[in-house]
Biopython code that builds the backbone (N, CA, C, O; Angstrom):
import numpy as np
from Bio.PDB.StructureBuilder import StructureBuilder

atoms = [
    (1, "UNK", "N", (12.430, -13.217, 17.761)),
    (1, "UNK", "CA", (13.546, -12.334, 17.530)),
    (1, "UNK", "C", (13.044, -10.981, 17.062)),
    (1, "UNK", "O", (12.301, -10.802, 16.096)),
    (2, "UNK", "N", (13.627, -9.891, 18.007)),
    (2, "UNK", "CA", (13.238, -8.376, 17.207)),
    (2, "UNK", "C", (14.276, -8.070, 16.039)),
    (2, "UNK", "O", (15.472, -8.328, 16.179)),
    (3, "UNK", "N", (13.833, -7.593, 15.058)),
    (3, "UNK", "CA", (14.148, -6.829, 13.722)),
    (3, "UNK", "C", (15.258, -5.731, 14.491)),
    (3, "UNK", "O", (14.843, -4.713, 15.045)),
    (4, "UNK", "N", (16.623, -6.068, 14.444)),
    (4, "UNK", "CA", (17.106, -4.470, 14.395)),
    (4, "UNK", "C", (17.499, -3.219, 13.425)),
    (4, "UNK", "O", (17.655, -3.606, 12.267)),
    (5, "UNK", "N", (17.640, -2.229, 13.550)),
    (5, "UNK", "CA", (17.650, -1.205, 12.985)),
    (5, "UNK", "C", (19.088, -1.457, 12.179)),
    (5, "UNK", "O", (20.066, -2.026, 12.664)),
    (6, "UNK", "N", (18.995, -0.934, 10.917)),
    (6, "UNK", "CA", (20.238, -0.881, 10.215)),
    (6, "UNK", "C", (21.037, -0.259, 10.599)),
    (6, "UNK", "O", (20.739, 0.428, 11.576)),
    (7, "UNK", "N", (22.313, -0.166, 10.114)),
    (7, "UNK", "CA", (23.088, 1.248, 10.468)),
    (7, "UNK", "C", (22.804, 1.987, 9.909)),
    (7, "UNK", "O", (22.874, 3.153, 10.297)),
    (8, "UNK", "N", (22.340, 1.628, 8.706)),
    (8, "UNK", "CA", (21.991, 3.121, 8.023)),
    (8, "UNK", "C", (21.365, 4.000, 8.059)),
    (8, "UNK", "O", (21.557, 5.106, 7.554)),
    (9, "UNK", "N", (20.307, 3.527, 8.825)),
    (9, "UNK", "CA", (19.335, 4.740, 9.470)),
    (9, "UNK", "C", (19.500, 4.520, 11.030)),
    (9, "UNK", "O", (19.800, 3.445, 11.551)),
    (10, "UNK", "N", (19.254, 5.713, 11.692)),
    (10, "UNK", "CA", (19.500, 5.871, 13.016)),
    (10, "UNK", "C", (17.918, 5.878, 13.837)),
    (10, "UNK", "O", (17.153, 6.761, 13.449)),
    (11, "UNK", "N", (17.504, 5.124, 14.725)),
    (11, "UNK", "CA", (16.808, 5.344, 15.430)),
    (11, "UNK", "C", (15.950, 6.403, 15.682)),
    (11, "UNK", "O", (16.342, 7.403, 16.282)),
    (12, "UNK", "N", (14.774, 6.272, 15.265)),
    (12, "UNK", "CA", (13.365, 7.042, 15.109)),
    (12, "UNK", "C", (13.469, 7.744, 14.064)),
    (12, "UNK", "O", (12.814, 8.785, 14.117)),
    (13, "UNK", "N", (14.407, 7.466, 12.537)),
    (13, "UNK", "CA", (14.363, 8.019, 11.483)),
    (13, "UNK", "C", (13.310, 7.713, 10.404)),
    (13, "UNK", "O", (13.743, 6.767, 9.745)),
    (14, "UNK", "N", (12.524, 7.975, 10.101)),
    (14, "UNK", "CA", (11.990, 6.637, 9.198)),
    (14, "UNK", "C", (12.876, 6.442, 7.658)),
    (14, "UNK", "O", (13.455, 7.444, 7.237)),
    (15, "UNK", "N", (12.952, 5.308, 6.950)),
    (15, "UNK", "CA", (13.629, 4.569, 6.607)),
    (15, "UNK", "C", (12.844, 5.176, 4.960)),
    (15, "UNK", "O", (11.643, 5.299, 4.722)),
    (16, "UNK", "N", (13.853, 5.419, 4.177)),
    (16, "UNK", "CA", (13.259, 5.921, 2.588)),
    (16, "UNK", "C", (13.414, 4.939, 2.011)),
    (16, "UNK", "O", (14.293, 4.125, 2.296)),
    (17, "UNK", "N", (12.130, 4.741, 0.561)),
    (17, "UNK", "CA", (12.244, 3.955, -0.266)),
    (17, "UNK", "C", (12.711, 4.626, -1.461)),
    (17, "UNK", "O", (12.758, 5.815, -1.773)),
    (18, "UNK", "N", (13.050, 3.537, -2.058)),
    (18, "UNK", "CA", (13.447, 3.973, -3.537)),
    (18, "UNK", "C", (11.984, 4.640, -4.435)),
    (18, "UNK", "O", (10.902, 4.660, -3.849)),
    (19, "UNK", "N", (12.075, 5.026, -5.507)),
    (19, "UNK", "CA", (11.341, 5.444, -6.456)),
    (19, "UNK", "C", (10.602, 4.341, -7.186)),
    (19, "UNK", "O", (9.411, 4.237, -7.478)),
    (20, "UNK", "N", (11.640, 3.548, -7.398)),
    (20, "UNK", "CA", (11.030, 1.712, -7.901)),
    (20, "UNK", "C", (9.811, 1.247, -6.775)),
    (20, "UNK", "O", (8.584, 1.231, -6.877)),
    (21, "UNK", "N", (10.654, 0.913, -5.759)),
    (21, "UNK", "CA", (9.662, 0.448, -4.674)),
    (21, "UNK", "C", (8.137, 1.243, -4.762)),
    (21, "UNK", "O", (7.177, 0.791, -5.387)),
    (22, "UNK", "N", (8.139, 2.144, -4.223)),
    (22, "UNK", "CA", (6.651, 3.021, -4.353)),
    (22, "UNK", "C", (6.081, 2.710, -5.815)),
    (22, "UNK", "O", (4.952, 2.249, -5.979)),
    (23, "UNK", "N", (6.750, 2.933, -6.614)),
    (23, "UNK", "CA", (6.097, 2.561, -7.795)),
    (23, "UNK", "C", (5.321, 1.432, -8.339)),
    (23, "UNK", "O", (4.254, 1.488, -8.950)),
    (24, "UNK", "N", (6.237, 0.078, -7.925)),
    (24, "UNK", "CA", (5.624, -1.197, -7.936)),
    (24, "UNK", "C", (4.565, -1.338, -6.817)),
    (24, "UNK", "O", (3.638, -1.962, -7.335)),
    (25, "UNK", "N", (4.300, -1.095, -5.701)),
    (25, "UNK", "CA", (3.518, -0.780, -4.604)),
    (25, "UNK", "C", (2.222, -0.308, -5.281)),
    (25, "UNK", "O", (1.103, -0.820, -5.239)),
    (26, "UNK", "N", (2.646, 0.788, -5.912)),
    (26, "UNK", "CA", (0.868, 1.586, -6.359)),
    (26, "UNK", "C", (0.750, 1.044, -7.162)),
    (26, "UNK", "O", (-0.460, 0.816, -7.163)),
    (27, "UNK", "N", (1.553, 0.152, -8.772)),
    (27, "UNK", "CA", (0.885, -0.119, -9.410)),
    (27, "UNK", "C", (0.326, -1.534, -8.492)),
    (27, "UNK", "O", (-0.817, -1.820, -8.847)),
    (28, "UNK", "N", (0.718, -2.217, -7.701)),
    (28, "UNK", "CA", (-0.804, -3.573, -7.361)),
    (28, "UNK", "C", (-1.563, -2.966, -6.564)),
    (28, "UNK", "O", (-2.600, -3.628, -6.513)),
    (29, "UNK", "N", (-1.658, -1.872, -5.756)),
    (29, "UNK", "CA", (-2.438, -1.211, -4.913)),
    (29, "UNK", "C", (-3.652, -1.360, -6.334)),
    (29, "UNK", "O", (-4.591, -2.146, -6.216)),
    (30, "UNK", "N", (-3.449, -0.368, -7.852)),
    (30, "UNK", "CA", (-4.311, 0.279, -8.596)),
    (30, "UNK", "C", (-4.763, -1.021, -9.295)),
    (30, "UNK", "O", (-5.963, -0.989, -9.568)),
    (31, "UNK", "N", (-4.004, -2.383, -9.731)),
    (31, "UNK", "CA", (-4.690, -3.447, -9.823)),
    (31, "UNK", "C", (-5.360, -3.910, -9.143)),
    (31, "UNK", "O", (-6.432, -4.194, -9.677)),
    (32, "UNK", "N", (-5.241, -4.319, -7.517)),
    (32, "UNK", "CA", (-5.942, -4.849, -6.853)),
    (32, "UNK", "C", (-7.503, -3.997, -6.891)),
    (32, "UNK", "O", (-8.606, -4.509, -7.084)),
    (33, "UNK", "N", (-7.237, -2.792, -6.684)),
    (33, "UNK", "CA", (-8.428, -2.068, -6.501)),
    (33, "UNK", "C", (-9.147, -2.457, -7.957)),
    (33, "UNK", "O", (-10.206, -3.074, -7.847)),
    (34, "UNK", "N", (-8.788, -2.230, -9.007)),
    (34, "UNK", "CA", (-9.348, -2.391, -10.495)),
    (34, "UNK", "C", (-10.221, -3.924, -10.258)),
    (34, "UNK", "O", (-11.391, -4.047, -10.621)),
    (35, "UNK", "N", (-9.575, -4.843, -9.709)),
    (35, "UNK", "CA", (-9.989, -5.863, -9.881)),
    (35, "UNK", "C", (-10.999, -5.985, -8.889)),
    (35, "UNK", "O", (-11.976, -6.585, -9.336)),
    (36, "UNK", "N", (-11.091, -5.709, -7.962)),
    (36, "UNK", "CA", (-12.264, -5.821, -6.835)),
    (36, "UNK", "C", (-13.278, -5.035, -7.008)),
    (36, "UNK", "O", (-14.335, -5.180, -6.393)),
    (37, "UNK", "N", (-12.974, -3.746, -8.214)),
    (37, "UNK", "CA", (-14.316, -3.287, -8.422)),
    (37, "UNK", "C", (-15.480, -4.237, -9.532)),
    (37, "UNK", "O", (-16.709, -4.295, -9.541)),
    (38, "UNK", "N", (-14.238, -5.010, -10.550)),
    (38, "UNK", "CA", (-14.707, -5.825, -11.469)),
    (38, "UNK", "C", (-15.552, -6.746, -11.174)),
    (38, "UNK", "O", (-16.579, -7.137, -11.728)),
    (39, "UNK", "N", (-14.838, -7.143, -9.950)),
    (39, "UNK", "CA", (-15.518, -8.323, -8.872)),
    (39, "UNK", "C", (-16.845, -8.664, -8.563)),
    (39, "UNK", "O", (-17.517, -9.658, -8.839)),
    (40, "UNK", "N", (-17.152, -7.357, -7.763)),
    (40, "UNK", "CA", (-18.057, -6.840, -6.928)),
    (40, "UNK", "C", (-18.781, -7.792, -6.377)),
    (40, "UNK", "O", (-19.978, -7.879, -6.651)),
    (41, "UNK", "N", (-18.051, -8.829, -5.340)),
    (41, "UNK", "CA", (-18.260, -9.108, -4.019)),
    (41, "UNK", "C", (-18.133, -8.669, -2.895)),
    (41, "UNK", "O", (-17.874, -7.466, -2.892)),
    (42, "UNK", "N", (-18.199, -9.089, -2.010)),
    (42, "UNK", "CA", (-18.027, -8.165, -0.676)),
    (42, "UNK", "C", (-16.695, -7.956, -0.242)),
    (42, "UNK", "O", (-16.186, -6.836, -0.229)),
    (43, "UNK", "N", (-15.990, -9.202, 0.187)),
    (43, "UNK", "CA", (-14.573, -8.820, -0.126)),
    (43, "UNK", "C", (-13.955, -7.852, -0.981)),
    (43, "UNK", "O", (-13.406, -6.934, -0.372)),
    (44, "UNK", "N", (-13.881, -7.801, -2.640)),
    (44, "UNK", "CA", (-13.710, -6.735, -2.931)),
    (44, "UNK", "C", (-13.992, -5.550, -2.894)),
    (44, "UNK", "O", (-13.329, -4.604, -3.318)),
    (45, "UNK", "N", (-15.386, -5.551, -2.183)),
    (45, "UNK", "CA", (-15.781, -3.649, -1.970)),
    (45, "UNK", "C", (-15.153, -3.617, -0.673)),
    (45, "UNK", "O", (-14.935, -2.453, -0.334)),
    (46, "UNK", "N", (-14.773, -4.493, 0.197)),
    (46, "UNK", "CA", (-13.710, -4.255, 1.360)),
    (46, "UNK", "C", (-12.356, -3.591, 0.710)),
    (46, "UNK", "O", (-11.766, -2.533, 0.930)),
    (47, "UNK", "N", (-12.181, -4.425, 0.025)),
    (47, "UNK", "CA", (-10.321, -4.048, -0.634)),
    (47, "UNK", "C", (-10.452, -2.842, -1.594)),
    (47, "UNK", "O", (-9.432, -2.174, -1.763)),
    (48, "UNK", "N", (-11.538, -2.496, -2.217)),
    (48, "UNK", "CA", (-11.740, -1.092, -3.151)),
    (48, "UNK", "C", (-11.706, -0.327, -1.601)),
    (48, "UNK", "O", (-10.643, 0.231, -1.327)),
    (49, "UNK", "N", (-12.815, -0.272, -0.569)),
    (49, "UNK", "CA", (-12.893, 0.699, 0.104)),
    (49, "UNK", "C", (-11.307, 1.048, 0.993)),
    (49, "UNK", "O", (-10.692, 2.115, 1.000)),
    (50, "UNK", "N", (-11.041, 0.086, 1.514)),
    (50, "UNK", "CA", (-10.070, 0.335, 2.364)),
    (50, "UNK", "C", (-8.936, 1.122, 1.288)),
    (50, "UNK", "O", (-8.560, 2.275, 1.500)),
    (51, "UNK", "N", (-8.441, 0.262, 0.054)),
    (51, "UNK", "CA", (-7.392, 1.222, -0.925)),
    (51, "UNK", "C", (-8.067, 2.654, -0.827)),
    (51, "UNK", "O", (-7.503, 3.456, -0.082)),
    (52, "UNK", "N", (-9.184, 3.057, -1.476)),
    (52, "UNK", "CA", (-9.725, 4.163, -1.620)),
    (52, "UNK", "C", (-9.380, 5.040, -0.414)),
    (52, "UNK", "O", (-8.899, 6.161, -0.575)),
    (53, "UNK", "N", (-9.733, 4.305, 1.315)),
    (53, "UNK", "CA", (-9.504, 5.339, 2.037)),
    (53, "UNK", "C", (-7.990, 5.440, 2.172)),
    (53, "UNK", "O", (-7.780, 6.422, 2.884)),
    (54, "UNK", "N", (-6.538, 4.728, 1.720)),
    (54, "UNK", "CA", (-5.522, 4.949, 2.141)),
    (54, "UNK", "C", (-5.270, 6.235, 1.384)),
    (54, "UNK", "O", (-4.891, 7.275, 1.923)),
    (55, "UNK", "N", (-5.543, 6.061, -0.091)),
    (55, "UNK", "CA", (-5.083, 7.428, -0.764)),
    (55, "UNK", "C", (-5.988, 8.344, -0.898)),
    (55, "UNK", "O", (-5.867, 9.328, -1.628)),
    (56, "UNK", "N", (-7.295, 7.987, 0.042)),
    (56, "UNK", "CA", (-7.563, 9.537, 0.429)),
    (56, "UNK", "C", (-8.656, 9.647, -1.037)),
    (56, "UNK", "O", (-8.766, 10.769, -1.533)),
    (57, "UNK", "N", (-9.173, 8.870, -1.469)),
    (57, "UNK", "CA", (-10.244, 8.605, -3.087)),
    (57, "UNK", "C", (-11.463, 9.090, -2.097)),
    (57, "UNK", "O", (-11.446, 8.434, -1.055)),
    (58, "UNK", "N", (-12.516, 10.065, -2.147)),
    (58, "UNK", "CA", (-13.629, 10.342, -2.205)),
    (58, "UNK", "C", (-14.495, 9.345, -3.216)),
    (58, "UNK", "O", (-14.416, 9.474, -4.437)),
    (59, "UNK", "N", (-15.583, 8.028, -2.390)),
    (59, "UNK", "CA", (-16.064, 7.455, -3.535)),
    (59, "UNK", "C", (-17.709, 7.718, -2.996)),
    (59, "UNK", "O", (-18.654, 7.363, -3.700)),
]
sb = StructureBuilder()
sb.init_structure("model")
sb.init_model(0)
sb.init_chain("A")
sb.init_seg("    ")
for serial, (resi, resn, name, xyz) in enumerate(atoms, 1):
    if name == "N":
        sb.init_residue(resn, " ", resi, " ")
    sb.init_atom(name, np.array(xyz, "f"), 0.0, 1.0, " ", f" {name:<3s}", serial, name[0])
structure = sb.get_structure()
């Protein structure tokens, strides 16, 4: 089954989040990353690097 579009947004709009949402988002983005540096297995320098390149972190 395809996902259809709400009414509330119209086709090729993109769809806004709340202020909450983004917020809870970065804070496990900034845990997860915290914790995979703690880690430091390979997996976690995967999940530090990849977070790092979404927001654009020079490491």
């Amino acid at each position: 089954m395809k996902a259809q579009p709400s009414a509330a947004t119209q086709k090729g709009e993109a769809p806004t989040r709340s202020h909450k949402t983004i917020s809870l988002r970065t804070d496990f983005n900034e845990r997860l990353r915290d914790e995979a540096h703690k880690q430091k297995t390979t997996a976690s320098a995967l999940i530090e690097k990849a977070l790092a390149e979404m927001w654009g972190i020079q490491q």
